[in-house]
C-alpha positions as a Markdown table, in Angstrom:
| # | Residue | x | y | z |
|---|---|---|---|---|
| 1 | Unk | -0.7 | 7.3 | 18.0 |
| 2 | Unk | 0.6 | 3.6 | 18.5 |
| 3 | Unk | -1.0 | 1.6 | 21.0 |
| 4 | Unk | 0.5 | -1.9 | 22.5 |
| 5 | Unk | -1.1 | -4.8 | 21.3 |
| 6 | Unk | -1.4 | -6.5 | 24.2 |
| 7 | Unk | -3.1 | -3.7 | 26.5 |
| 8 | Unk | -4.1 | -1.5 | 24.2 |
| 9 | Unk | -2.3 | 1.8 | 26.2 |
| 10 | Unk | -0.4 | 4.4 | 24.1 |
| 11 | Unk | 2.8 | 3.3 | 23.1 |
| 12 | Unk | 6.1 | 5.8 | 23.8 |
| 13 | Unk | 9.6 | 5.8 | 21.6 |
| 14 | Unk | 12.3 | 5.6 | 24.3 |
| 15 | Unk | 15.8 | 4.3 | 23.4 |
| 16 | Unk | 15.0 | 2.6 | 20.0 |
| 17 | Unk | 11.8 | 0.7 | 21.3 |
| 18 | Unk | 8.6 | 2.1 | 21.6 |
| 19 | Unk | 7.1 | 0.9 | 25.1 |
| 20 | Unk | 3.7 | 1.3 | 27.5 |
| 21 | Unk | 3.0 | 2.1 | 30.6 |
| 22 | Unk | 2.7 | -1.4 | 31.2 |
| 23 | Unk | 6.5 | -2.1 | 30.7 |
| 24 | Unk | 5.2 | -3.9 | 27.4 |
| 25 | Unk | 8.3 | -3.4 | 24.8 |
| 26 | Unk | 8.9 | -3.6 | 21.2 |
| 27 | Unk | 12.3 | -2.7 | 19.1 |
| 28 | Unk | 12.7 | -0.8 | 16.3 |
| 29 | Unk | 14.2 | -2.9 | 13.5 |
| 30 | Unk | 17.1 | -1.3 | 12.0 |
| 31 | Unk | 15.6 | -0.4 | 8.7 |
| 32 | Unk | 12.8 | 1.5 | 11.2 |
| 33 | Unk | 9.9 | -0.5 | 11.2 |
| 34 | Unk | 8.6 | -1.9 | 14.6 |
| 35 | Unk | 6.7 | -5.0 | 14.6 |
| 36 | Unk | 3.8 | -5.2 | 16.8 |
| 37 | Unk | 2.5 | -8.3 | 16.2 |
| 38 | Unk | 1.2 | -10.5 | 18.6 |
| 39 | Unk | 3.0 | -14.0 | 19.1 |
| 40 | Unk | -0.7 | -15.7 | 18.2 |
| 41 | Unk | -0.9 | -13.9 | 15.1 |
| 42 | Unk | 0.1 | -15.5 | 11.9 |
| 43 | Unk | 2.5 | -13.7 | 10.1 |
| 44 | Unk | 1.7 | -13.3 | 5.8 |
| 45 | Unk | 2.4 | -10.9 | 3.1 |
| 46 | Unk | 4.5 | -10.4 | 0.2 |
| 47 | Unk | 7.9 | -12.6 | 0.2 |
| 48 | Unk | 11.1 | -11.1 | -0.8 |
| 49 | Unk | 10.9 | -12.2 | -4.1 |
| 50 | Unk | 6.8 | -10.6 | -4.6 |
| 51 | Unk | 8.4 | -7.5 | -3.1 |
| 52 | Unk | 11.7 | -7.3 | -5.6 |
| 53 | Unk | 8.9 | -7.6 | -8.3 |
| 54 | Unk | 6.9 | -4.8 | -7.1 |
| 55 | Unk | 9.3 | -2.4 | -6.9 |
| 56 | Unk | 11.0 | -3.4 | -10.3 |
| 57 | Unk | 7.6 | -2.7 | -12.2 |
| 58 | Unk | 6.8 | 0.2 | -10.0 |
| 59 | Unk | 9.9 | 2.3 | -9.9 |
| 60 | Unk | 9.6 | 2.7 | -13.7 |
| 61 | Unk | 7.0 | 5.1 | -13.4 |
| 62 | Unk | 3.9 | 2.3 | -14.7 |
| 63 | Unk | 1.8 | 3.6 | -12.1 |
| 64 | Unk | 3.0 | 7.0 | -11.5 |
| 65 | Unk | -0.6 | 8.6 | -13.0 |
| 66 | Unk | -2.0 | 7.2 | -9.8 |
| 67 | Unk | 0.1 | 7.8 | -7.5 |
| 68 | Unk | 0.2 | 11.8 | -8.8 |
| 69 | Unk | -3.5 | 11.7 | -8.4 |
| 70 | Unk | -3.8 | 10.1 | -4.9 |
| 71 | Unk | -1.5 | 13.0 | -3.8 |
| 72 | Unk | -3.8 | 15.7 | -5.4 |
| 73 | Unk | -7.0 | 14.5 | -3.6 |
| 74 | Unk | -5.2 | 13.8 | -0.2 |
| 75 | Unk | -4.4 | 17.9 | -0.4 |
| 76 | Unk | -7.9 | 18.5 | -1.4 |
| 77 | Unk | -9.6 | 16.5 | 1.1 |
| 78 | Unk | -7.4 | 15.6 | 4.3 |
| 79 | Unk | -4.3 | 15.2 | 4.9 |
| 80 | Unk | -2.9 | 16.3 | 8.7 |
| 81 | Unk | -3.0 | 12.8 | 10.1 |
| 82 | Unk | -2.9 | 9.7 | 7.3 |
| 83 | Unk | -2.9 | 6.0 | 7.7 |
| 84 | Unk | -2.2 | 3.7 | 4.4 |
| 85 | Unk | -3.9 | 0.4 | 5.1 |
| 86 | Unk | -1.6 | -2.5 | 3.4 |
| 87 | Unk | 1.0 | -0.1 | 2.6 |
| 88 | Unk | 3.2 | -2.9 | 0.7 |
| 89 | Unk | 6.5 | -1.3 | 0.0 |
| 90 | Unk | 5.5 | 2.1 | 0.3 |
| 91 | Unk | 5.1 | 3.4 | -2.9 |
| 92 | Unk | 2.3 | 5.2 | -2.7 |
| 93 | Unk | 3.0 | 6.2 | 1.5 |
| 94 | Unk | 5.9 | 7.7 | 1.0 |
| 95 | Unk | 4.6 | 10.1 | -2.0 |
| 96 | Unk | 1.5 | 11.0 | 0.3 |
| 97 | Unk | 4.0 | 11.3 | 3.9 |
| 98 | Unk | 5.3 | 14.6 | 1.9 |
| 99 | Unk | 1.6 | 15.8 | 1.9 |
| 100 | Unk | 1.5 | 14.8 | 5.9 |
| 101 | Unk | 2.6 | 16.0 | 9.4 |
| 102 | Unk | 2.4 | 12.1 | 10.7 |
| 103 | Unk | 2.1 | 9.2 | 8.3 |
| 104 | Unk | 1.5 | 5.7 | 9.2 |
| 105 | Unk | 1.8 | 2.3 | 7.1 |
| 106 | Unk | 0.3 | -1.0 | 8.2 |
| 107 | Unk | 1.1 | -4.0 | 6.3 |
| 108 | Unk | 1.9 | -7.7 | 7.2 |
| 109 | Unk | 4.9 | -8.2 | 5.0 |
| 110 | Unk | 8.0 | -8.0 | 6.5 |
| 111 | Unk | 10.1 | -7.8 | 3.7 |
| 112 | Unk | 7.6 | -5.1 | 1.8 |
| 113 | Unk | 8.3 | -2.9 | 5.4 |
| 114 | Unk | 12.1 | -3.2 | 5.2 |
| 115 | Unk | 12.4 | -2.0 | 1.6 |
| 116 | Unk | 9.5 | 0.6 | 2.9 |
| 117 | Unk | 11.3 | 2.2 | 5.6 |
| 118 | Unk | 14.6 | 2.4 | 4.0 |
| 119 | Unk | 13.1 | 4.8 | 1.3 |
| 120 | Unk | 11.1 | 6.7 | 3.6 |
| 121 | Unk | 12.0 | 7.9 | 6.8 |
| 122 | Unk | 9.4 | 10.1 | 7.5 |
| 123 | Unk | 6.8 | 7.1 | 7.6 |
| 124 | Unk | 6.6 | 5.2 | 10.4 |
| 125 | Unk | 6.4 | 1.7 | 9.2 |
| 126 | Unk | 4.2 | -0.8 | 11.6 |
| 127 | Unk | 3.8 | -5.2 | 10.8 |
| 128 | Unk | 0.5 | -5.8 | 12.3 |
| 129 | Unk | -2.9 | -6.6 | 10.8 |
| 130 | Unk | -5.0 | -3.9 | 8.9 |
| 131 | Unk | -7.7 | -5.8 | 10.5 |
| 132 | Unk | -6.0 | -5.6 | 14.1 |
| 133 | Unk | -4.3 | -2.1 | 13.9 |
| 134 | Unk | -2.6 | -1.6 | 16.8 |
| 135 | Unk | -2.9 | 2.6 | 16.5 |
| 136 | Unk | -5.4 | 4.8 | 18.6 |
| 137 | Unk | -9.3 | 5.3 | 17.6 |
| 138 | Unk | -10.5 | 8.6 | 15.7 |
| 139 | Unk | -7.1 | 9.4 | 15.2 |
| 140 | Unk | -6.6 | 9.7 | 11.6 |
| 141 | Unk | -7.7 | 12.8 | 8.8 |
| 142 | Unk | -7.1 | 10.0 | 5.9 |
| 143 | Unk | -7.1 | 6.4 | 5.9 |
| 144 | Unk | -5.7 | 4.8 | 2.5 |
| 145 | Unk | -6.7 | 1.7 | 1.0 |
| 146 | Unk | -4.6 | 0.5 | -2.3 |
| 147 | Unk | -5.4 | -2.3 | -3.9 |
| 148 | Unk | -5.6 | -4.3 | -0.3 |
| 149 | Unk | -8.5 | -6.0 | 1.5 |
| 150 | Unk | -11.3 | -3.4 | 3.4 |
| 151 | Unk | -11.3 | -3.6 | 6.9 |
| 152 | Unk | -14.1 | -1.8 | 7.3 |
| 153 | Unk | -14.8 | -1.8 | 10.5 |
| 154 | Unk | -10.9 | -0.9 | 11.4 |
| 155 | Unk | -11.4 | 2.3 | 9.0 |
| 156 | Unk | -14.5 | 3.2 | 11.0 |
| 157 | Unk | -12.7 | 3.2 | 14.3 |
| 158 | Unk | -9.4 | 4.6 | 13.1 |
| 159 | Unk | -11.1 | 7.8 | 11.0 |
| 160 | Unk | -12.3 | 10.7 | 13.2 |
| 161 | Unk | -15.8 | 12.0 | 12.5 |
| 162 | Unk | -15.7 | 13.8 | 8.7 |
| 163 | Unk | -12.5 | 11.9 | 7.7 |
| 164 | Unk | -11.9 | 10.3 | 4.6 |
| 165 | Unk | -11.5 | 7.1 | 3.5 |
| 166 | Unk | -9.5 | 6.8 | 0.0 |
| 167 | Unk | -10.0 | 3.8 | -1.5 |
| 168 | Unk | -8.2 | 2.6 | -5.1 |
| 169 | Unk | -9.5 | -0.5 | -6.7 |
| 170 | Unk | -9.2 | -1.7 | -10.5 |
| 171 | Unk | -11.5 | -0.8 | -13.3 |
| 172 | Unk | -13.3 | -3.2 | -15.4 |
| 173 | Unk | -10.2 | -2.7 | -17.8 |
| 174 | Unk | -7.6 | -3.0 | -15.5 |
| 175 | Unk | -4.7 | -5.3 | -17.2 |
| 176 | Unk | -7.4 | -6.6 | -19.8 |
| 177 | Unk | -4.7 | -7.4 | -22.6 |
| 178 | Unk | -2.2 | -8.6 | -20.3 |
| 179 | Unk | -5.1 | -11.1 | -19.0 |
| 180 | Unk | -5.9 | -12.1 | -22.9 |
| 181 | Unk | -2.3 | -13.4 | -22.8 |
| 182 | Unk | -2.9 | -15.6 | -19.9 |
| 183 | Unk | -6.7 | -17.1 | -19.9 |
| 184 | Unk | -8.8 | -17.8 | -23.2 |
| 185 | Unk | -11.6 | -16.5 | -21.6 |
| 186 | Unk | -11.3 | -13.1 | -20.1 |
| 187 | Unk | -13.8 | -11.1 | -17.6 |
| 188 | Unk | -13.7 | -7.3 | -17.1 |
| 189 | Unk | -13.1 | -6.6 | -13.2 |
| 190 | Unk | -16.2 | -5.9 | -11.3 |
| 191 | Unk | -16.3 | -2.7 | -9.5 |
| 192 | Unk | -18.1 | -2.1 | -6.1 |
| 193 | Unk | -19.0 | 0.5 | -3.8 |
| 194 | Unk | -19.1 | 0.2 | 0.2 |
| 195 | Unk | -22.6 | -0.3 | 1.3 |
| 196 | Unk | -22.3 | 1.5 | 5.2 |
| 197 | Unk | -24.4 | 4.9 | 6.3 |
| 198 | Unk | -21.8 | 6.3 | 8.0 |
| 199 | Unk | -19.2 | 6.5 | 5.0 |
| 200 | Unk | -20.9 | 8.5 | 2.3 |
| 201 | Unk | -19.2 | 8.4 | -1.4 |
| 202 | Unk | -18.2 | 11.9 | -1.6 |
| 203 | Unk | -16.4 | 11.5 | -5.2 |
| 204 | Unk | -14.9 | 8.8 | -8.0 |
| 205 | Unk | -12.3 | 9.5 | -10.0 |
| 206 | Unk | -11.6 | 6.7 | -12.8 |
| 207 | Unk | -8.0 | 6.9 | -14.6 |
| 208 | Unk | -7.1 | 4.7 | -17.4 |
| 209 | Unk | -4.1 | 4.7 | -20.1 |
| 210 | Unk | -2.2 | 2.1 | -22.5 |
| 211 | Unk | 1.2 | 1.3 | -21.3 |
| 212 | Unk | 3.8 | -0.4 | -22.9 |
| 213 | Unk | 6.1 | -3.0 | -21.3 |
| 214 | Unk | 9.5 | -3.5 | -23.2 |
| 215 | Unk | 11.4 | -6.5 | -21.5 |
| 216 | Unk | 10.3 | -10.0 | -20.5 |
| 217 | Unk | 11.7 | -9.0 | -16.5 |
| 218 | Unk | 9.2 | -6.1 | -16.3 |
| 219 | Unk | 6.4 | -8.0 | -17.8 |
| 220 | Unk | 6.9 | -11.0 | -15.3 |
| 221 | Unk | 7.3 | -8.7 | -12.6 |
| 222 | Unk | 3.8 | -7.3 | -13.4 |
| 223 | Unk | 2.7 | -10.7 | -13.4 |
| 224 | Unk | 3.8 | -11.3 | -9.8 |
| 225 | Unk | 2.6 | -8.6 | -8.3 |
| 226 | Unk | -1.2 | -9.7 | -9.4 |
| 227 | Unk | -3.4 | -12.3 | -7.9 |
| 228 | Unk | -3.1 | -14.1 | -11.2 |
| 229 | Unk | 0.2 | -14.9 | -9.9 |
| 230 | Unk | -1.1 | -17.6 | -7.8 |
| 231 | Unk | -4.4 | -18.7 | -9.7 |
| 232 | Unk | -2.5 | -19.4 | -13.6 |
| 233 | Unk | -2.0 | -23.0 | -14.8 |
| 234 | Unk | 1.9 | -23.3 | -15.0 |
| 235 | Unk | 1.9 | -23.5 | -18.8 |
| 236 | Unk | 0.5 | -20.3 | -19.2 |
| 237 | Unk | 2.3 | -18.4 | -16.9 |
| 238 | Unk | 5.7 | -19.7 | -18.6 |
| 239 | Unk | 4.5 | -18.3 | -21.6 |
| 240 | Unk | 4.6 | -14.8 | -20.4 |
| 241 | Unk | 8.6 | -15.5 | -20.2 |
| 242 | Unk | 9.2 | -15.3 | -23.7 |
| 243 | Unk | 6.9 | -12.0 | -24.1 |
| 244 | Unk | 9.5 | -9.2 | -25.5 |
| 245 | Unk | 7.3 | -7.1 | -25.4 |
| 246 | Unk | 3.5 | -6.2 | -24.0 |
| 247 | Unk | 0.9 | -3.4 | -24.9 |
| 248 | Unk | -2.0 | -3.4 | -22.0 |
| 249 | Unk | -4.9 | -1.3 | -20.2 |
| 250 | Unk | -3.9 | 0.2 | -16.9 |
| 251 | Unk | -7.4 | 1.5 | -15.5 |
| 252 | Unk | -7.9 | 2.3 | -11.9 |
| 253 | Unk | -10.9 | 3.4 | -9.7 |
| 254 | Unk | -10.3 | 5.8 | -6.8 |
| 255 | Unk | -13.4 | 6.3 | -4.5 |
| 256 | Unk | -13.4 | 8.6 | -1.7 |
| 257 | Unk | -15.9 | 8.3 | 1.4 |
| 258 | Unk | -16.5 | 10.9 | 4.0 |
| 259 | Unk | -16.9 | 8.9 | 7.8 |
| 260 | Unk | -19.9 | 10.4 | 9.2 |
| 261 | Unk | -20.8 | 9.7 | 12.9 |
């Protein structure tokens, strides 16, 4: 299912490396993800910090509604084969892997992939590009996309013909209180569809429920794991430190497409 980034042949695990036929090598990092890539490619993605703050808001169960749902459609629609495009630190992959017979996550983040493959051994964990996925065409039953930039074209090549693409994205409510505390002007979130003939919206599912956040830690963590994190004047953002406590919106789109040749 790997391919080598430099050749493009099918990549082999042989002695804790996977390798080509081209003699083209890459180790296995300890925690189990393997890096593939390519010197010329600029490496991005959550920092350590980003990542402790993820997994601090979402291993207290914030987004657990979701993550129940994503599971339910993956059984209903596909699920032999399943890629999850920006898989972060695996929250959602390794719920899904249980669903799977192979599993895949792509992100660029080392540190998300380290956490990631500690918790899940049944994923294999790859740093490359979504956009630049070094894993064979018309592989995959299910490609997964969470809250991460579309590679369109990349999902088009990966999916074989009648996969599914499942996409999450947030709902004009998404975080709408939390956003009240930040900006004195606050927008609902636009929501779009993929305009492309050959990935037909088979179904949209919409979940949205209050949740309340009881500690200044957890409230900031939210706040990292946003992309208000890096677009809020300082002042504001030091306000949310003295928040005790925060009542907001959680509200999620989840569109699936059908790849049609």
């Amino acid at each position: 299912m790997l391919i080598c980034p430099k050749c493009q042949k099918p990549l082999y695990f042989t002695d804790k490396a996977f390798q080509c036929e081209n003699k083209h090598n890459y180790d296995v990092a300890r925690q189990g993800y393997v890096n593939l890539l390519l010197g010329s490619q600029r490496m991005s993605g959550d920092s350590k910090e980003m990542v402790h703050a993820r997994t601090h808001f979402l291993e207290q169960g914030f987004y657990e509604p979701l993550q129940n749902k994503l599971c339910e459609l993956l059984e209903r629609y596909a699920h032999a084969c399943c890629v999850d495009l920006g898989c972060g630190e695996g929250y959602y992959t390794r719920a899904i892997a249980k669903l799977c017979e192979q599993c895949y996550g792509v992100d660029m983040s080392k540190e998300a992939l380290k956490y990631a493959s500690v918790h899940d051994k049944k994923t294999q964990y790859v740093l490359a590009s979504i956009f630049h996925c070094p894993l064979a065409s018309e592989s995959f039953d299910a490609a997964l996309n969470i809250f991460a930039p579309l590679p369109e074209s990349e999902i088009l090549r990966l999916l074989k013909d009648k996969g599914v693409l499942i996409r999450v994205i947030p709902a004009e409510r998404h975080l709408y209180e939390f956003k009240q505390r930040l900006y004195e002007q606050v927008y609902e979130n636009e929501v779009d569809r993929i305009d492309n003939k050959q990935l037909k919206l088979m179904e949209e599912v919409r979940i949205e429920k209050s949740i309340h956040l009881l500690d200044a830690q957890t409230i900031y963590s939210l706040f990292q794991m946003t992309p208000y994190y890096w677009k809020t004047p300082k002042a504001a953002a030091e306000k949310l430190k003295s928040l005790s406590e925060l009542e907001t919106t959680i509200a999620f789109v989840i569109q699936i497409y059908e790849k049609n040749a």
